[in-house]
N, C-alpha and C positions, 0 to 999 in steps of 0.2 A: 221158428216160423211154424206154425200150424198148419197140416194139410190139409184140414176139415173147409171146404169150401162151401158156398149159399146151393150153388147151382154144380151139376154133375150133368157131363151129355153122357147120356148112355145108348144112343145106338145113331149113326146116321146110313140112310139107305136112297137112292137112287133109282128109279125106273122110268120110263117110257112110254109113250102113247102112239109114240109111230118118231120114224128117222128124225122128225123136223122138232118134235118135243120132249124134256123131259123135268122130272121134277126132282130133284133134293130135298130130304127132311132131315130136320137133328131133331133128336128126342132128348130133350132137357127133363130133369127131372121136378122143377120148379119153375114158375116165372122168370125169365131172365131177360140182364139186359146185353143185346145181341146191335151190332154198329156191321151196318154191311157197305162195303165201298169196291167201287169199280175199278180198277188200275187198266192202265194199257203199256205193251211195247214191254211184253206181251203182255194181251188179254186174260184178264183173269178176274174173278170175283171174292172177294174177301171177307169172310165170317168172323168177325170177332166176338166171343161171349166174356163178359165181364165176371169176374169172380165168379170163376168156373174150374173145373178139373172133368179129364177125360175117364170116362169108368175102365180099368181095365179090358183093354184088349180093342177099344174105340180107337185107339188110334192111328192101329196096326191094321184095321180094316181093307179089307182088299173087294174090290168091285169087279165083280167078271162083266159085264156088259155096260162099257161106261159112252155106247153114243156118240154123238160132236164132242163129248168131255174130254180132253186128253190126257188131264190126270188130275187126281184128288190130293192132297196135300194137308199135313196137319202139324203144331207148335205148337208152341209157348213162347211167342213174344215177350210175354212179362209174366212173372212167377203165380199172377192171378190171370189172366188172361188165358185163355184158349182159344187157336185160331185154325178155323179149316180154310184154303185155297182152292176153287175149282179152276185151272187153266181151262181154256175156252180156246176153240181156233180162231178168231177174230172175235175184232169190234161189233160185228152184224149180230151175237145172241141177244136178245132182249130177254130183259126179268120181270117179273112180276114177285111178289112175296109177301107172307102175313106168318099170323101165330093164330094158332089152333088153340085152346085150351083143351086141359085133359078132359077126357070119358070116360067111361066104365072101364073100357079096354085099352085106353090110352096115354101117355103124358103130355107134356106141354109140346108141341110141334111148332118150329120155324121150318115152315114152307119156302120154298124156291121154286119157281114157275120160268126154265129156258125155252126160249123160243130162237131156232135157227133163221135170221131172217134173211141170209143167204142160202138156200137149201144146196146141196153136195148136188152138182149135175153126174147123171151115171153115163156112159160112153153109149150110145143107142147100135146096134149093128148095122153095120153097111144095107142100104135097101139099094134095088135098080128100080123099085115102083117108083118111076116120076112124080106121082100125089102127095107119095109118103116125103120123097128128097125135097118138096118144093115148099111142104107145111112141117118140116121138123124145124124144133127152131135149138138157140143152147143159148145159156146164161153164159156172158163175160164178165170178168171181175167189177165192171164197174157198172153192174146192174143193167144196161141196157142187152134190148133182145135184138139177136141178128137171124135175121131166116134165111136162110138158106134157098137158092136157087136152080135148077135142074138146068135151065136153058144155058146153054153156052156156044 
């Protein structure tokens, strides 16, 4: 069997726009054809590049600031296949996604576009100001908003 493959990802990298967004790219080194599917139970998103190989050391990649991601994951399902996994904390992230062609300074990009559409509530500190206990409000799991009341 031949290791010489069409397509090579050679770099994927992850960043941030604030808490609630972030992007994933793979940098393929040619056109390729990439199959992305949602699984649930658990949530997760699934890259598959078709007659592909990881460039050394892609695989092994380690992300110090991975956000709502809770981990990055990479295979070989099939001996031409290359598969990255983002596990996701729920079904609430929405995608967006395209391909970049290269540039001067770039290769072929498959773009990933999360969006947290449950945002993480943070714990607000205890107030005694009645304005503040009577207009804070806090998300429940199931999307509805409860405000809270001072009078009792």
């Amino acid at each position: 069997m031949s290791s010489a493959f069409a397509q090579k990802i050679q770099d994927m990298r992850l960043s941030s726009k604030d808490a609630e967004n972030m992007r994933f790219v793979v940098d393929v080194n040619d056109q390729a054809q990439i199959q992305l599917s949602r699984l649930e139970n658990p949530a997760r998103l699934v890259i598959d590049v078709k007659n592909a190989s990881f460039e050394n050391g892609v695989q092994q990649k380690a992300f110090d600031k991975m956000g709502f991601i809770k981990s990055i994951r990479t295979g070989k399902p099939t001996p031409t296949t290359c598969r990255i996994v983002l596990d996701l904390p729920s079904s609430d992230i929405t995608e967006k996604h395209f391909t970049l062609a290269p540039s001067a300074s770039a290769p072929w990009r498959f773009v990933i576009d999360l969006t947290n559409a449950t945002p993480q509530t943070s714990i607000k500190p205890f107030s005694n100001d009645a304005q503040t206990v009577a207009t804070q409000a806090t998300t429940s799991p199931d999307r509805k908003s409860t405000r809270l009341n001072s009078s009792h």
